[in-house]
N, CA and C atoms as a LAMMPS dump frame, in Angstrom:
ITEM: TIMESTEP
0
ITEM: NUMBER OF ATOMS
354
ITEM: BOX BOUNDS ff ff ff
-5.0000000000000000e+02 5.0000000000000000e+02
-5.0000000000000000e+02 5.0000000000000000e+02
-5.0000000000000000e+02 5.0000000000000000e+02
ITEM: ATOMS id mol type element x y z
1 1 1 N 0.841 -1.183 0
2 1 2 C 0 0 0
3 1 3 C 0.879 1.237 0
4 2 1 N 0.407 1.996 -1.066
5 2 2 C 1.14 3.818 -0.841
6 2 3 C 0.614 3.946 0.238
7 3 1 N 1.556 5.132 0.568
8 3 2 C 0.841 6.017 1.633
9 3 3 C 1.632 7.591 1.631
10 4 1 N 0.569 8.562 2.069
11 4 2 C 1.047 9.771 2.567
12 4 3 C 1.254 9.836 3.245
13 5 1 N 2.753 11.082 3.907
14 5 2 C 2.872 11.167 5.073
15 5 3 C 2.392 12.422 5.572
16 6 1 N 2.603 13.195 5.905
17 6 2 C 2.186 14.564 7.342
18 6 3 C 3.337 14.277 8.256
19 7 1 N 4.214 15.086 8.289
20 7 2 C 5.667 15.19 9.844
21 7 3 C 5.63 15.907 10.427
22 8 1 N 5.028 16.15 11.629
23 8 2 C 6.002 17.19 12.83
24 8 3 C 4.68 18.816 12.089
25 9 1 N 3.688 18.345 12.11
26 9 2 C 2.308 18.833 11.819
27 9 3 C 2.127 19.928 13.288
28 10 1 N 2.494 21.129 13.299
29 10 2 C 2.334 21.338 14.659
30 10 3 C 1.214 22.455 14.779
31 11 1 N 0.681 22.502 15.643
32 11 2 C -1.012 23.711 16.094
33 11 3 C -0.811 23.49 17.716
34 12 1 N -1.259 25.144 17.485
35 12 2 C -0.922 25.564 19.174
36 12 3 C -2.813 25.344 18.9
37 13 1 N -3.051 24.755 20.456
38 13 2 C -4.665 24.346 20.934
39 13 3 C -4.685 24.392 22.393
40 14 1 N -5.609 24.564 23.103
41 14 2 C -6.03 24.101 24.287
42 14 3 C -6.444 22.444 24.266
43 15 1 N -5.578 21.379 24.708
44 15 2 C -5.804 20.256 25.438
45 15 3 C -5.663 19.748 26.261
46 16 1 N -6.286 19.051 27.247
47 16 2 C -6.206 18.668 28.646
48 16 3 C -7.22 18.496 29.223
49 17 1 N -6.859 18.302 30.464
50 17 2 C -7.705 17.8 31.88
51 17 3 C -7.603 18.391 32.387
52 18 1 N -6.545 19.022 32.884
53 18 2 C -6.07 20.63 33.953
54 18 3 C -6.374 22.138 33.797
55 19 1 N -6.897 22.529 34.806
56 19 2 C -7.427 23.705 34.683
57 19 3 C -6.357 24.65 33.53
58 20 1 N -5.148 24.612 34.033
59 20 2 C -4.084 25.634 32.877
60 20 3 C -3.651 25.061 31.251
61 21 1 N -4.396 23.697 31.469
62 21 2 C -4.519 23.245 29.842
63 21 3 C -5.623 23.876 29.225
64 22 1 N -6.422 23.879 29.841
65 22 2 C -7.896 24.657 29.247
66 22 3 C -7.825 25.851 29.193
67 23 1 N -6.957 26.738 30.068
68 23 2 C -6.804 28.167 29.514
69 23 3 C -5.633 28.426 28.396
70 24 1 N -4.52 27.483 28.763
71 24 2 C -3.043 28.169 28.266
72 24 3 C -3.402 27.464 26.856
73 25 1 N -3.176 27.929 25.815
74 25 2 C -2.588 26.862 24.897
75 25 3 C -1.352 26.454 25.083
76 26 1 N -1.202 25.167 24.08
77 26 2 C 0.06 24.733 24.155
78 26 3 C 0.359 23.909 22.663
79 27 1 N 1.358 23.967 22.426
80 27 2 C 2.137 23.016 21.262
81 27 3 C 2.156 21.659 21.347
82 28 1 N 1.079 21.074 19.799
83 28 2 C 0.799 19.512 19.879
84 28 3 C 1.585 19.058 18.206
85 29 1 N 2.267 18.386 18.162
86 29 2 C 2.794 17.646 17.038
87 29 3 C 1.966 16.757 17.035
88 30 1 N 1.526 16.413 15.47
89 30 2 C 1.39 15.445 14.702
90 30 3 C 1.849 15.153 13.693
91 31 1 N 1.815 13.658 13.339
92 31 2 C 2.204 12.755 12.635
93 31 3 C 1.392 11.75 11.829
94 32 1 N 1.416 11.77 10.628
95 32 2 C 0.222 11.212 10.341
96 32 3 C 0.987 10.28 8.611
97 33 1 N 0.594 9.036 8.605
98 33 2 C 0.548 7.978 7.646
99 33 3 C -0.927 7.551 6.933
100 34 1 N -1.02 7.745 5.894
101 34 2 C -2.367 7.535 5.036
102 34 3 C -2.431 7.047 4.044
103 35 1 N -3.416 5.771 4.347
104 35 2 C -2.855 4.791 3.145
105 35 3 C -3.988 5.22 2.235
106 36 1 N -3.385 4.785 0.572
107 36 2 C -4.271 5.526 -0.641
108 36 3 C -4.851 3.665 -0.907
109 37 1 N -5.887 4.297 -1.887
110 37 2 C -6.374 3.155 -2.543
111 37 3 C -6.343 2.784 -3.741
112 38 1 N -5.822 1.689 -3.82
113 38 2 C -6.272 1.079 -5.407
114 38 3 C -5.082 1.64 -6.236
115 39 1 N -5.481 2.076 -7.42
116 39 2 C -4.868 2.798 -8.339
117 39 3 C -4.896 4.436 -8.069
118 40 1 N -3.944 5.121 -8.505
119 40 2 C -4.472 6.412 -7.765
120 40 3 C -3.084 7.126 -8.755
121 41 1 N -3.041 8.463 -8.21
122 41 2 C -2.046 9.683 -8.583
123 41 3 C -0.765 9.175 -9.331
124 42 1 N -0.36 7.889 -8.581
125 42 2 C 1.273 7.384 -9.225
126 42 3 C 0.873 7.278 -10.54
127 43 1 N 0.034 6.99 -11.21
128 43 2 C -0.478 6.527 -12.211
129 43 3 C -1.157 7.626 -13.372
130 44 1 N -1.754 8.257 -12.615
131 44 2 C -2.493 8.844 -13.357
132 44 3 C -2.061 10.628 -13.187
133 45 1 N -1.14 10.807 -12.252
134 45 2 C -0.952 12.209 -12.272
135 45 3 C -1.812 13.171 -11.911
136 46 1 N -2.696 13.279 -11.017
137 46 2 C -4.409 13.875 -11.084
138 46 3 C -4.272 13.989 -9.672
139 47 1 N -4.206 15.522 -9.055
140 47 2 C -4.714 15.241 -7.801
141 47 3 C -5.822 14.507 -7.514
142 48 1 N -7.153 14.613 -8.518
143 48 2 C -8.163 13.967 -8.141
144 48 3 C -8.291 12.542 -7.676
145 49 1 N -7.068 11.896 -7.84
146 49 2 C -6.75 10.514 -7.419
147 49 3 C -5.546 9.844 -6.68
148 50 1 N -5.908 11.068 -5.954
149 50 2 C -5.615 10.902 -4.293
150 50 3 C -5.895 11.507 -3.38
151 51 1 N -5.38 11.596 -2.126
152 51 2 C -5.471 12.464 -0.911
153 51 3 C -5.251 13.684 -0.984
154 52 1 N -5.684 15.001 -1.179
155 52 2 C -5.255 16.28 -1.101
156 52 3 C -4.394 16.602 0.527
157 53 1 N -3.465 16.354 0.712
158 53 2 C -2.964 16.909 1.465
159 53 3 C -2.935 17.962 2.47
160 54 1 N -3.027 19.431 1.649
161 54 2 C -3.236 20.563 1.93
162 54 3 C -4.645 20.532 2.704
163 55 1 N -5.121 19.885 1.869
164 55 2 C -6.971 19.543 2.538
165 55 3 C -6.781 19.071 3.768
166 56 1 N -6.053 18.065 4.297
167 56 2 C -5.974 17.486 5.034
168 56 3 C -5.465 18.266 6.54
169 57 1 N -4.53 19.197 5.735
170 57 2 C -3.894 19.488 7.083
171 57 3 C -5.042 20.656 7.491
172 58 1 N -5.614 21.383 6.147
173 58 2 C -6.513 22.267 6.703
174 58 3 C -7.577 22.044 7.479
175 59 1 N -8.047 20.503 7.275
176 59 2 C -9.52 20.287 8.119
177 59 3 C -8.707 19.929 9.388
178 60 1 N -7.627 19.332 9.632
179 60 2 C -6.943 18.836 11.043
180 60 3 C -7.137 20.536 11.963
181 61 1 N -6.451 21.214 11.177
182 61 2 C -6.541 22.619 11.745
183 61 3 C -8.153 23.367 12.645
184 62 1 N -8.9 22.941 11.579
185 62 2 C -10.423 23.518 11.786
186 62 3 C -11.111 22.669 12.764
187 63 1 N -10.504 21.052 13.009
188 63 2 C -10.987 20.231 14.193
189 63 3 C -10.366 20.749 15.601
190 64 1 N -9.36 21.504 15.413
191 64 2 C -8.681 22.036 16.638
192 64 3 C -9.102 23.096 16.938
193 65 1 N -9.392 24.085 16.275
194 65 2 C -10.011 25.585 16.414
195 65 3 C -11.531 25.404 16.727
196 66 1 N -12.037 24.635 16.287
197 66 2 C -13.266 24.444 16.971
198 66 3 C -13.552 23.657 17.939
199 67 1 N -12.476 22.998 18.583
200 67 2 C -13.114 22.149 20.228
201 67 3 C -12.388 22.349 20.679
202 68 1 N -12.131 21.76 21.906
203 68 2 C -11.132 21.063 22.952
204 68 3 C -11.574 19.7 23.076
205 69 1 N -10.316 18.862 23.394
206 69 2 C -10.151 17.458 23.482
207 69 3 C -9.656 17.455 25.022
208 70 1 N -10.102 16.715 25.836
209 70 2 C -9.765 16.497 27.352
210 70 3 C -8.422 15.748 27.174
211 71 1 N -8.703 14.805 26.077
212 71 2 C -7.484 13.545 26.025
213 71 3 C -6.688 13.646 24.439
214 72 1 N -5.598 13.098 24.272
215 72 2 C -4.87 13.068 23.217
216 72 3 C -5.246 11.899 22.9
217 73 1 N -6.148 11.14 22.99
218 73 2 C -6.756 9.833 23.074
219 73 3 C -7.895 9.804 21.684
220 74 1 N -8.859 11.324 22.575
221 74 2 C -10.47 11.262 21.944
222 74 3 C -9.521 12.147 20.534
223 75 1 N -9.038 12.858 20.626
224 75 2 C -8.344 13.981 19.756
225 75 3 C -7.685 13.178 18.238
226 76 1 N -6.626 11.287 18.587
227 76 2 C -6.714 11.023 17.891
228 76 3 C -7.542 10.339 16.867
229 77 1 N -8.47 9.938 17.865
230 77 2 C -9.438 9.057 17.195
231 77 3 C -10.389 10.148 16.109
232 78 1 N -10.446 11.482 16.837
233 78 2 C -10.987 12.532 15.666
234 78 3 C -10.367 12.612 14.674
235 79 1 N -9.445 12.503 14.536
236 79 2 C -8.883 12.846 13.549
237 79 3 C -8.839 12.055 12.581
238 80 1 N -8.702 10.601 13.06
239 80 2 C -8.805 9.092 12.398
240 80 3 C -9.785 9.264 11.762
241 81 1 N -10.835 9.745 12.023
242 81 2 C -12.7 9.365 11.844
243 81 3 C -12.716 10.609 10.565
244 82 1 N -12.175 11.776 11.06
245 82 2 C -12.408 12.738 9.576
246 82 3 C -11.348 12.098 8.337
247 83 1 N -10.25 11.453 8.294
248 83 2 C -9.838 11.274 7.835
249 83 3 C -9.866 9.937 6.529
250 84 1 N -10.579 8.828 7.724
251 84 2 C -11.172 7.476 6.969
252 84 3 C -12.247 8.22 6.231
253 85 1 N -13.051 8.88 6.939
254 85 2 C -14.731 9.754 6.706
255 85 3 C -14.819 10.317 5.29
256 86 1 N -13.903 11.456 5.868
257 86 2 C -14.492 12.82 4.337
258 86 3 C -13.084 12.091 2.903
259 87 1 N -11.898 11.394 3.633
260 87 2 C -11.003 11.55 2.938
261 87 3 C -10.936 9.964 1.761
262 88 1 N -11.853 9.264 2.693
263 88 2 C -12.189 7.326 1.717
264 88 3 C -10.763 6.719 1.947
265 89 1 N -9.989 7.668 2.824
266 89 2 C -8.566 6.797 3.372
267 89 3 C -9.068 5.43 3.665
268 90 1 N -8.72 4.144 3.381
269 90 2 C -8.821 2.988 3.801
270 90 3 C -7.99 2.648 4.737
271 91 1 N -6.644 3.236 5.407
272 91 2 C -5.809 3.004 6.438
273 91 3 C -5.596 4.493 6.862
274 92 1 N -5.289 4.084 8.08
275 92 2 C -4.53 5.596 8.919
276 92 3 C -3.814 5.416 10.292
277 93 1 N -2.373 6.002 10.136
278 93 2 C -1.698 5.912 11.428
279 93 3 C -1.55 7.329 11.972
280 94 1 N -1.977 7.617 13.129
281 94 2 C -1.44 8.95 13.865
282 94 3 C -1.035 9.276 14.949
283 95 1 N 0.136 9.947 15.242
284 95 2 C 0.645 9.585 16.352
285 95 3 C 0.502 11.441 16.695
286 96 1 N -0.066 11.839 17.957
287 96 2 C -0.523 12.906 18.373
288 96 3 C 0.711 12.961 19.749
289 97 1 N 1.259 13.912 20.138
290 97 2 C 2.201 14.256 21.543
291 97 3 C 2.341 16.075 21.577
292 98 1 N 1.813 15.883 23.199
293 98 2 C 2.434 17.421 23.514
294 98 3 C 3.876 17.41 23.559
295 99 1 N 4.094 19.176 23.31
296 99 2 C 5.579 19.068 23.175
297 99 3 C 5.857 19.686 24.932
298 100 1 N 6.873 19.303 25.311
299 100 2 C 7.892 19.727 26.621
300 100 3 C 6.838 19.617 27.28
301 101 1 N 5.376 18.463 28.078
302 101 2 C 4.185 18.72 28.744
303 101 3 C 4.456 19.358 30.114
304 102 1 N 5.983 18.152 30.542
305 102 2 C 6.251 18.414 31.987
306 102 3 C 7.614 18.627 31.906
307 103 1 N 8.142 19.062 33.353
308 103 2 C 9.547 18.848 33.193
309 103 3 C 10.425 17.776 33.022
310 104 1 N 11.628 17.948 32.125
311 104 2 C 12.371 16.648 31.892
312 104 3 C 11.924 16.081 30.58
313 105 1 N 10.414 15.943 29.947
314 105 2 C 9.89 15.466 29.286
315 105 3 C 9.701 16.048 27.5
316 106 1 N 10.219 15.289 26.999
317 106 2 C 10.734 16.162 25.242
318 106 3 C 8.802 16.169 25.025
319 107 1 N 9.13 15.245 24.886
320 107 2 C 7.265 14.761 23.74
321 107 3 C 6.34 13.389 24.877
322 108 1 N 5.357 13.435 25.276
323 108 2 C 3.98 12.463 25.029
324 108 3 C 2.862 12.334 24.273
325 109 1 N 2.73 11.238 24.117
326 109 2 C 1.371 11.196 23.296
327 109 3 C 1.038 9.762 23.179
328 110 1 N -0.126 9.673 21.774
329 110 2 C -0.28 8.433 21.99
330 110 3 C -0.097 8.245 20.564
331 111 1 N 0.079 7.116 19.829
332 111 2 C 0.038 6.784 18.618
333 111 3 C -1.5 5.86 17.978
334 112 1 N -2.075 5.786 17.023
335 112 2 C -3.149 4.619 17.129
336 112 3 C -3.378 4.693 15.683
337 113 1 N -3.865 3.395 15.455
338 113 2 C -3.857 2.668 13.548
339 113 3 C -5.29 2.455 13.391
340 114 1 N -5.875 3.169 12.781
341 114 2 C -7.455 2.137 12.055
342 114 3 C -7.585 2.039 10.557
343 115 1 N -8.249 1.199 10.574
344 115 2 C -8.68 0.543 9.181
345 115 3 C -7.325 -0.625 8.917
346 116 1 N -7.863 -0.715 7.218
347 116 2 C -6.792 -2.136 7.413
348 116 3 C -5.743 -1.945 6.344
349 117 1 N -4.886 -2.032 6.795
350 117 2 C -3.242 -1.975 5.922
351 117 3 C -3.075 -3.513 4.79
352 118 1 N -3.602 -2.875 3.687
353 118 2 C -2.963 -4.018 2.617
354 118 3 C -1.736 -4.486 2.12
C-alpha cells in the first residue's frame, strides 16, 4: 500500500484535563501515515486521485479551532474518523504528543492505527 505522510504537523490548541490546559494553549505535534487506494495519482498524475494533502492538514486545523479534546486519546481518534470519513482513506496511522508537557519530558502522546493496511 502507498501512503502519505504529514511530519512534525504542529497547532498551538487548548488540550487537557487541567485547569491551565484549558486556559493556556500549548504546542501539539502530529504525525500522520495515510494509506491511498487502489490505483491512484502514481499513475495517473491527477490530484483527483488521491489524498489532497493541503486539505488534510486544513480540516486537522479547523478540528482544533473548533473544540477542545480532554485527552490526546479522543483527539486522535478525531482525527482518524475525519480522515477514513471525508477523505475514503482505507488506512490511517497517527501519532498525536504534547511538546515539553512536563519537566524533563521532550514529547507524550499516543500513537493509534485504524482501518486495514494491505
Amino acid at each position: 500500500m502507498d501512503t502519505i505522510f504529514i511530519s512534525e504537523l504542529r497547532i498551538e490548541t487548548r488540550i487537557g484535563i487541567y485547569a491551565q490546559e484549558k486556559q493556556v494553549p500549548q504546542t501539539i505535534q502530529l504525525d500522520l501515515e495515510i494509506g491511498l487506494r487502489g490505483e491512484h495519482a502514481s499513475h495517473s498524475d491527477r490530484i483527483e486521485d488521491t489524498i489532497d494533502y493541503a486539505e488534510v492538514v486544513a480540516d486537522i486545523r479547523r478540528l482544533f479551532a473548533d473544540r477542545h479534546f480532554d485527552l490526546l486519546e479522543h483527539a486522535a481518534e478525531s482525527i482518524a474518523q475525519l480522515v477514513i470519513g471525508d477523505f475514503k482513506a482505507p488506512w490511517l496511522r497517527v501519532t498525536i504528543a504534547k511538546l515539553s508537557p512536563l519537566p524533563g519530558v521532550k514529547r507524550l502522546g499516543v500513537s493509534i492505527e485504524r482501518g486495514k493496511k494491505h
